[in-house]
C-alpha positions in Angstrom: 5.2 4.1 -19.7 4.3 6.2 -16.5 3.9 4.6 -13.3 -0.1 5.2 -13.7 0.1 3.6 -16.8 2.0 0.5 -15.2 -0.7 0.0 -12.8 -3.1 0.0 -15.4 -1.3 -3.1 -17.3 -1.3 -5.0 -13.8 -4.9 -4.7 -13.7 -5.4 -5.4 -17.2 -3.7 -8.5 -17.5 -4.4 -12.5 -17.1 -2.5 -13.2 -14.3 -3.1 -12.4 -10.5 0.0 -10.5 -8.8 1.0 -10.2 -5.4 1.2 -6.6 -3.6 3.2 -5.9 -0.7 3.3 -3.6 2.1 5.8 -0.9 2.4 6.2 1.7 5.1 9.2 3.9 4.2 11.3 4.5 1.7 14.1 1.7 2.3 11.3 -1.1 2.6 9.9 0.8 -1.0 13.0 -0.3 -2.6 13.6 -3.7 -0.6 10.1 -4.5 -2.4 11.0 -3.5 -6.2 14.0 -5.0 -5.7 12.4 -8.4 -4.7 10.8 -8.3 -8.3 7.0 -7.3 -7.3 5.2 -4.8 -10.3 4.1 -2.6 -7.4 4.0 -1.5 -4.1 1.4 -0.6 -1.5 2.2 1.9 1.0 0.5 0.8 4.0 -1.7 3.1 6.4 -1.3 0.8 9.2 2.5 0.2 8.6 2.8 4.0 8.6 1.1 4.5 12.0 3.1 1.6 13.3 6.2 2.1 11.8 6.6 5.9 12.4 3.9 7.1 14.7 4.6 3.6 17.2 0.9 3.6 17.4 -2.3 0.8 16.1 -4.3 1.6 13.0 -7.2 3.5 14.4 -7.0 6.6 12.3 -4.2 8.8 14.1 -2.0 9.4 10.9 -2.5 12.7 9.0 -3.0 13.2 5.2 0.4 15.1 5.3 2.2 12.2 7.3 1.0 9.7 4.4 1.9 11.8 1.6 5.6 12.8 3.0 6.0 9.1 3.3 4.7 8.2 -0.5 6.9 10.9 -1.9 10.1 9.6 -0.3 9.1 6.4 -1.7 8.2 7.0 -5.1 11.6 8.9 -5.3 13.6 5.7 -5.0 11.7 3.7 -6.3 10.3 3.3 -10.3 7.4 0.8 -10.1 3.4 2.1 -9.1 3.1 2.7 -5.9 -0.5 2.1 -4.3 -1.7 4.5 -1.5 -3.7 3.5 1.6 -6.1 6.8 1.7 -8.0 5.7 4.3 -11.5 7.4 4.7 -10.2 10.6 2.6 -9.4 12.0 6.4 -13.3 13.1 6.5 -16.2 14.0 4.0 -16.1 14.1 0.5 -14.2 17.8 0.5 -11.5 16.8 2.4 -11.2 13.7 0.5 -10.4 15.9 -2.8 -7.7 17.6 -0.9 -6.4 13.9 -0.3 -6.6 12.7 -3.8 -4.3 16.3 -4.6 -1.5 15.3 -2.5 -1.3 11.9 -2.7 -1.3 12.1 -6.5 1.4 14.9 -6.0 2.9 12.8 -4.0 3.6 9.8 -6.6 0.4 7.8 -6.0 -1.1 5.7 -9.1 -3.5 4.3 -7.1 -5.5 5.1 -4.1 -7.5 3.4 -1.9 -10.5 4.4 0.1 -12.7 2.9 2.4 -16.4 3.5 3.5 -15.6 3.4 7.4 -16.7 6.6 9.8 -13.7 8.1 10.5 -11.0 7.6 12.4 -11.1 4.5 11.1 -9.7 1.0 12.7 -7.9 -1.7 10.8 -10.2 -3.4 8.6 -9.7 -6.8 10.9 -10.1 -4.9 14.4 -13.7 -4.6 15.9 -16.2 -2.1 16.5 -16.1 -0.7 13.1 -18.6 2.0 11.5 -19.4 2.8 8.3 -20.5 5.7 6.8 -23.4 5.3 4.9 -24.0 4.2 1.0 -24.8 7.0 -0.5 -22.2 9.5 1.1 -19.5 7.1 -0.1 -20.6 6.9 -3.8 -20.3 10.5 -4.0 -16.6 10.4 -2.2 -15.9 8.1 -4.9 -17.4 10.3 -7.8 -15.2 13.4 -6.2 -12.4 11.1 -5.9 -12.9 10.6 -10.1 -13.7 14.0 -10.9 -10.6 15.6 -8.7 -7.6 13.3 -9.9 -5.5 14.6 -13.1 -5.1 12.3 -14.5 -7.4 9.8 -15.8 -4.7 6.6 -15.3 -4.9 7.2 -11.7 -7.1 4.2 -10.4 -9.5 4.7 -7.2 -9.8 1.6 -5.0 -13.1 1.7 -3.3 -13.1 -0.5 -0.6 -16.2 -1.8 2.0 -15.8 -2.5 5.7 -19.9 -3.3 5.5 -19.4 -7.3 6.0 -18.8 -7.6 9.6 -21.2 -5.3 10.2 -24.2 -5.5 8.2 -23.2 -9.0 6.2 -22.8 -10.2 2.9 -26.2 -8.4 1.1 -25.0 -5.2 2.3 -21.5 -5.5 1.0 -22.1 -6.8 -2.4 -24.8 -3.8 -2.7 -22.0 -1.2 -1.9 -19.7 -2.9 -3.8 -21.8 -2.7 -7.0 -22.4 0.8 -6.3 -19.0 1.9 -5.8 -18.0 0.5 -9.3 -20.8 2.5 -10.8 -19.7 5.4 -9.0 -16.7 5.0 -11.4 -13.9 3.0 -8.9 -11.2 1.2 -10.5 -10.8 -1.9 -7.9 -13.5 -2.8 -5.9 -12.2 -4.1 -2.0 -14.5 -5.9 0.6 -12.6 -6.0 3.4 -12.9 -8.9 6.1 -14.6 -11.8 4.5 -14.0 -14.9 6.8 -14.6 -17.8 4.8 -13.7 -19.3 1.2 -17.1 -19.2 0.1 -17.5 -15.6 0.9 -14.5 -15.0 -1.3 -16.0 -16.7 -3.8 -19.1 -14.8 -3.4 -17.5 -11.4 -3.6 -16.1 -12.2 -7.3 -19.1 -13.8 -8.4 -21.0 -11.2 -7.7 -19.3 -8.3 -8.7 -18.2 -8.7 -12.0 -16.7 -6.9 -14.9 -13.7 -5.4 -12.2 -10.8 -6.1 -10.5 -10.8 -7.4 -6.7 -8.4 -7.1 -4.1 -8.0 -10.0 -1.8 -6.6 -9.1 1.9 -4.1 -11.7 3.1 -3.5 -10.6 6.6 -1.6 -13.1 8.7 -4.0 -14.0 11.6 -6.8 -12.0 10.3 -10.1 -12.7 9.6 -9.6 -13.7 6.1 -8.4 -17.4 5.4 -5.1 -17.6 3.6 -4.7 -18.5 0.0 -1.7 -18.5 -2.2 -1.8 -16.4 -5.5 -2.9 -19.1 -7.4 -6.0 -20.0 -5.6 -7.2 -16.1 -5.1 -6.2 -16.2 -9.3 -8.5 -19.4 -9.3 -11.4 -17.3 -6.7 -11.3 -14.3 -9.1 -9.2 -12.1 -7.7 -6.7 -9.6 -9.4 -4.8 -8.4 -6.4 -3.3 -10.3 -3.7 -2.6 -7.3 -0.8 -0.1 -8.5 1.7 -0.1 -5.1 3.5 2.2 -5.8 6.2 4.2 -9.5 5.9 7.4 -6.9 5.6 6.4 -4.7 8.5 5.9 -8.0 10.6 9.2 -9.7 9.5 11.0 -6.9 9.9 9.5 -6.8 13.6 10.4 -10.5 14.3 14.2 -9.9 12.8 15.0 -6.7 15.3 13.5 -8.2 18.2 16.0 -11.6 17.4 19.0 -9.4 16.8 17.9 -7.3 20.3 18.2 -9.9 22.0 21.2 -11.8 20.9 22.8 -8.4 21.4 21.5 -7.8 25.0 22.0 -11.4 25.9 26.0 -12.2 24.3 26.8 -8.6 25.3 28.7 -9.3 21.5 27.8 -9.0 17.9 29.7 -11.7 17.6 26.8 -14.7 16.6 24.6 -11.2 14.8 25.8 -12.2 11.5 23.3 -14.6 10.2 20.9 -12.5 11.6 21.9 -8.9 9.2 22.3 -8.4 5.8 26.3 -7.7 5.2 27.9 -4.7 4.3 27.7 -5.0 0.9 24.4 -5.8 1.0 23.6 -2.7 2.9 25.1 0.0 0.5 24.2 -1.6 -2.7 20.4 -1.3 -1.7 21.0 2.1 -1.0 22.8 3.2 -3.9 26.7 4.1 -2.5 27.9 3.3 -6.1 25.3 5.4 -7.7 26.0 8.2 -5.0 29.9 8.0 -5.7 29.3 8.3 -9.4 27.6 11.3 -8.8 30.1 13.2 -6.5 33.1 12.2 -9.5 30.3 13.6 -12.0 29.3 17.0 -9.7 31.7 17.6 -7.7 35.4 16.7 -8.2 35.8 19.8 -10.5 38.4 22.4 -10.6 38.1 25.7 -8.7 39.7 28.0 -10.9 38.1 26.6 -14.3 34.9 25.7 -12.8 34.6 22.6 -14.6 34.7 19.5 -14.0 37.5 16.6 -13.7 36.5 14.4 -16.6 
């Protein structure tokens, strides 16, 4: 079954699954290793993680798709692409649907904010306006190759306009002919509640972002809400933050890795996630062959 096809069966079946946030390749694999059906490549993890910036629209398409491609090489489950506002109008927005499909997307995301866009929980948002994004979402359709590619269309309209506004664009996204429907930033349990009730007949992606605006729930309860998809965007990015800053200062304080151990993965650990084994089979396989026969040592 193709990737595409995988994220299809996700959104297809009973159960609610959890979806987190990678930002390069190694934290790609660290995520379908832990056992999760998909991965969601993370727009603000990118900026944060390679550009050292906040998310208020500074990546490029290119950055994005460079970063999807080096993760869907190493990795073998759907992979679910941030794709912003389509890095401007609906033109440029086919242009982004063409490389991050290229790139190994089987889902994209995009979002009805002016761009450059902020984080979904910063403030001073803007969003474009109803219309304009139904027809980013109907070029978005018409442009991917294929039809198992799912568009996410998701609304930042809640914190500006309220709860009317948001349910109207959300209804008219899924018309438009989006896969997922995502309103971003609600700020209470019985706005969640709302959104699913509301909007029905399509999967819903819940955003659980640690100190957010959004109250957290565990997978059950969002299952229990209505919701298909519980995004955890960047838990990864944020624990990975807290371990280097420990290990940092163990290091700078005990002048010694001495008391670093508990703190890193082993060894072993380390080159098994990155394939040594497979990378050694390979080089017996490829290249330990003789000169003069020109074939390999079997």
């Amino acid at each position: 079954m193709s990737k595409n096809k995988q994220f299809k069966a996700l959104l297809q079946q009973p159960n609610a699954f959890i979806l987190p946030g990678a930002y390069d390749g190694m934290t790609a694999r660290l995520i379908e290793e832990s056992g999760f059906p998909a991965i969601y490549a993370t727009g603000a993890g990118i900026s944060n993680a390679q550009l050292g910036w906040a998310d208020v629209g500074l990546t490029a398409v290119t950055e994005i798709a460079d970063v999807v491609s080096r993760m869907s090489d190493v990795t073998n489950v759907p992979i679910v692409v941030d794709g912003d506002t389509g890095f401007g109008n609906a033109l440029n927005l086919m242009r982004t649907v063409k490389q991050l499909e290229r790139a190994g997307a089987s889902a994209i995301q995009f979002e009805d904010q002016v761009a450059p866009k902020k984080c979904g929980h910063f403030g001073g948002k803007q969003v474009i306006s109803k219309e304009e994004m139904i027809y980013k979402i109907k070029a978005a359709v018409d442009t991917r190759k294929d039809d198992d590619l799912s568009i996410i269309a998701r609304t930042d309209a809640l914190a500006i306009y309220g709860m009317g506004e948001a349910l109207e664009r959300a209804n008219a996204y899924k018309e438009a002919g989006a896969d997922v429907i995502f309103v971003e930033a609600p700020t209470t349990i019985e706005q969640l509640m709302e959104i699913t009730a509301n909007v029905p007949d399509i999967p819903h992606i819940i955003n659980m972002v640690e100190g957010g605006s959004t109250p957290l729930v565990s997978l059950e309860e969002a299952e229990e809400i209505g919701f298909q998809i519980m995004l955890c965007a960047n838990t990864v990015l944020r624990s990975a933050i807290k371990g280097i800053q420990e290990s940092l200062r163990v290091l700078k304080q005990e002048r010694s890795q001495q008391n670093i151990h508990s703190l890193i993965c082993t060894w072993e650990e380390r080159q098994d996630l990155f394939k040594l084994g497979q990378i050694k089979q390979w080089e017996k396989e490829y290249l330990e062959f003789d000169v003069a026969e020109g074939a390999p040592k079997r």
